[in-house]
N, C-alpha and C positions, 0 to 999 in steps of 0.2 A: 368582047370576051376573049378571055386566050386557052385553048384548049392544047391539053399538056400530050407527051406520045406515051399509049398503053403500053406499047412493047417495051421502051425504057424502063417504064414503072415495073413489070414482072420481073426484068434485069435484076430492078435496084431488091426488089423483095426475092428473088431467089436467092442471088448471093447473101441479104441477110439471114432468111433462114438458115441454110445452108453452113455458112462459114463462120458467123456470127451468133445467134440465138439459139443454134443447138448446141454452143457451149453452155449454156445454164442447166440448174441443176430441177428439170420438171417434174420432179417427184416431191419437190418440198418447196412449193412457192414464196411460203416466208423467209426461208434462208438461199435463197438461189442466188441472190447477189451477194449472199457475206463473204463467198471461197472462190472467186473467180480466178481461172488459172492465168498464167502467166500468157497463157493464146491473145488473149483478150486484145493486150497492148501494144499487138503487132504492128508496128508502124507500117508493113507494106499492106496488109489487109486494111487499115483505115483507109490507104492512099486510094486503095482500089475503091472504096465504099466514097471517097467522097468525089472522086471521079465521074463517077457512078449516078450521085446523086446530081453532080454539076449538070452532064450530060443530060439528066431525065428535065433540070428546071430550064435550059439555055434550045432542047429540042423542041420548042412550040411554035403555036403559030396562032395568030390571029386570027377570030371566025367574026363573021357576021350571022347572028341570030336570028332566023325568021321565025316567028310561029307560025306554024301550020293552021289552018283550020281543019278544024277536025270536029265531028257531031260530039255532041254530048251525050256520054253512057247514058244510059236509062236506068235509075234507080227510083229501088221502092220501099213504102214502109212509113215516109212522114212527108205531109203535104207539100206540095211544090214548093208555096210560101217562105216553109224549112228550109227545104234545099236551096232554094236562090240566096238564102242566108249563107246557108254553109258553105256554100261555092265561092263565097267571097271572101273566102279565109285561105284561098290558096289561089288567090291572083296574080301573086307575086313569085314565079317558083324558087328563087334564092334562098326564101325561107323555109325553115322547117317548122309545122303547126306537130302542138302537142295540145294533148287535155289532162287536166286533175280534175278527179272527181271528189267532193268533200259537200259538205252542207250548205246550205244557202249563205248562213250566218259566216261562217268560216270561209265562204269564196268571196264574199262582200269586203272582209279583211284583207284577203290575199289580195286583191285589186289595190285596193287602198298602202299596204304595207309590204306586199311584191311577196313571193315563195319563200319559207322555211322550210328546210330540210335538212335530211342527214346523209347523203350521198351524192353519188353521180345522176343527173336530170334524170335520165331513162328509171331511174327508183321511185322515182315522183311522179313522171309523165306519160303519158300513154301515145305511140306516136297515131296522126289523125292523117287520112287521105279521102280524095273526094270519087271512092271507089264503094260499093255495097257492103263490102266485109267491116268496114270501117262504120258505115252507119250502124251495120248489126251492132257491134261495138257501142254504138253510143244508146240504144236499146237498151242493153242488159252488160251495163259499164263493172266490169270483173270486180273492181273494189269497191265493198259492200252494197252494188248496185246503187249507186248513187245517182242520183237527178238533175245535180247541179254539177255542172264540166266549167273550169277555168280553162281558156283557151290563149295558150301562150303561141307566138309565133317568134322566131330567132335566129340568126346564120346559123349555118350547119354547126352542127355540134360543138366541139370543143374550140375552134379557130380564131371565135370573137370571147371574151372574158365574161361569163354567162352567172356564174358561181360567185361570190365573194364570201369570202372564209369570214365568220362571225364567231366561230368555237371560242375566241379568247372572249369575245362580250357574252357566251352565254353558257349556261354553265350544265346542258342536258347536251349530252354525245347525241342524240339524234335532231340536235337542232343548228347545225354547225355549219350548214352554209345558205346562200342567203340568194333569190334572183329577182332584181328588182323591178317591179311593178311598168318599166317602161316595154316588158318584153309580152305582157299582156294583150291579150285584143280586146275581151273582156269576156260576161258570163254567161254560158249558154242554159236557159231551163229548159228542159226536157219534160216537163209537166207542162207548164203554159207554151213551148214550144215557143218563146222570145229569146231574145239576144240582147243584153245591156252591153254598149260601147263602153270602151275605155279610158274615159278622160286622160289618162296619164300614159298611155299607149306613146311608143315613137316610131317615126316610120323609117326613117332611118338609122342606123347605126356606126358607130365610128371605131376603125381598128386602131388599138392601140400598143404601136411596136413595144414601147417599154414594157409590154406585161408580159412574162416567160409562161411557156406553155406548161412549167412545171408546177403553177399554181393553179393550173385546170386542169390538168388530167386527172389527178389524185387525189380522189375523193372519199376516201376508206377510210375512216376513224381508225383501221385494223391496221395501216400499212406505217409501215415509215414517209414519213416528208420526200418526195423528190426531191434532191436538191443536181449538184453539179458534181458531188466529188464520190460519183459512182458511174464506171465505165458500164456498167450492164445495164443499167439503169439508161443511159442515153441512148443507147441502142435502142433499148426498149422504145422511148419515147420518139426516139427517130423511124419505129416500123409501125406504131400507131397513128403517128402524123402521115405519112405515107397512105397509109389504107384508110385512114380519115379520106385523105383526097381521092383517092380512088372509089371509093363506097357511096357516098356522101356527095362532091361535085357531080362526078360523074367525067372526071378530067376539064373540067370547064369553070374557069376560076373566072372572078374579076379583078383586074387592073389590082383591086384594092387587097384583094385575099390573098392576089399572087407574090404583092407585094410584102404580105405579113408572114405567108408562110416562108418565104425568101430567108428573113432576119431571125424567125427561128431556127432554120436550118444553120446560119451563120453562127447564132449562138450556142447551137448544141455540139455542131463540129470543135466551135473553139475549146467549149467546155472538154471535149476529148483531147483535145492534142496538146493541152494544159496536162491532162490526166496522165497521158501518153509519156510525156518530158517528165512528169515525176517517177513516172517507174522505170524508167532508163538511167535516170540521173540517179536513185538506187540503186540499182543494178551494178551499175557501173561505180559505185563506191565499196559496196560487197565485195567485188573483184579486187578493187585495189587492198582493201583491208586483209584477203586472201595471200597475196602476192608477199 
């Protein structure tokens, strides 16, 4: 495992709030990137931000992970049998378990042809832990009290490519992105109190550097496209990625995550000092055109 230093991480998120992200315009979230001042493209403020950011990934250090033993909470509510069930869905801590709750017919589907949706996961998923608040939860499941729970398990959120955009093959806005059936465990009934595995489950995952983080953050039919040729916009994207690792790891990456979060960070800096050299290279023709 390599766990990364918290103090850096505050560093690199103060200075963004701060010097950075309280340039945007918080009063009008859809137009806050269209008018970005001229601050934005400081070359010395990047230098410090990517300094900043160097120092938070190059200060780690290598842990060895013991588990503890430790008793098992005592919870109550559905028979033991349940619980040795459900306990098995969080063996692994890397993962993150979620539940959808939907009809029998329709979670039999979903197994079979992986999540349709219209947003970002947390719109669709309900997060699961093997704590009592959580079983209450699966009792008296918020959306339409449903009985049958699909239990998806997945790297932490946004950092493995979870989503694939479908909107161009399908032609209803709330059917626009797509998670495919290997991120499944399979289906939980709450009535029979069984568990159907998931033939098509994988237990492993594999990260893929070629895929920019700018097609899994943004999940809003309502936004624009993340693309590259918006400096506020990579900001942004660079203080989500940030507080993804912080919230989420828990500062404790693998080899393989440290490694992908690595190549975004590469990509997104580049994307700015691209951004950065065109507005200077303006600038600096404006003047001449003045003179």
């Amino acid at each position: 495992m390599i766990e990364l230093n918290k103090n850096r991480s505050n560093q690199l998120r103060q200075f963004l709030n701060h010097e950075i992200l309280s340039m945007f315009d918080q009063t009008n979230y859809s137009n806050r990137f269209k008018h970005l001042p001229d601050q934005m493209y400081d070359i010395e403020k990047f230098q410090i931000f990517c300094d900043l950011i160097q120092n938070y990934l190059t200060d780690m250090k290598h842990i060895e992970i013991k588990k503890e033993e430790q008793d098992s909470p005592i919870l109550h509510g559905f028979p033991k049998e349940f619980l040795d069930i459900y306990d098995q869905f969080f063996t692994n801590p890397r993962h993150m378990v979620g539940g959808h709750g939907t009809t029998k017919e329709n979670a039999n589907k979903i197994m079979e042809e992986g999540l349709y949706g219209y947003g970002h996961f947390w719109k669709n998923l309900l997060n699961l832990k093997y704590e009592q608040r959580f079983l209450d939860r699966l009792k008296n499941w918020p959306h339409k009290d449903y009985r049958t729970i699909v239990i998806f398990d997945f790297p932490p959120l946004d950092l493995c490519p979870l989503w694939q955009n479908v909107q161009e093959m399908n032609q209803k806005q709330n059917l626009a992105y797509h998670i495919g059936n290997q991120y499944i465990l399979g289906i939980l009934d709450l009535d029979t109190l069984e568990f159907t595995k998931n033939k098509h489950h994988a237990k492993e995952y594999h990260y893929d550097p070629t895929h920019p983080i700018f097609d899994v953050l943004d999940h809003s039919t309502n936004e624009q496209y993340i693309d590259g040729n918006n400096i506020g916009r990579l900001y942004e994207v660079s203080a989500y990625l940030i507080n993804t690792i912080n919230t989420v790891y828990h500062n404790q990456l693998t080899k393989e995550e440290f490694t992908f979060i690595v190549e975004e960070f590469k990509d997104i800096l580049s994307k700015m000092k691209n951004l950065i050299d065109q507005k200077m290279n303006m600038l600096q023709n404006e003047e001449s055109l003045k003179k």
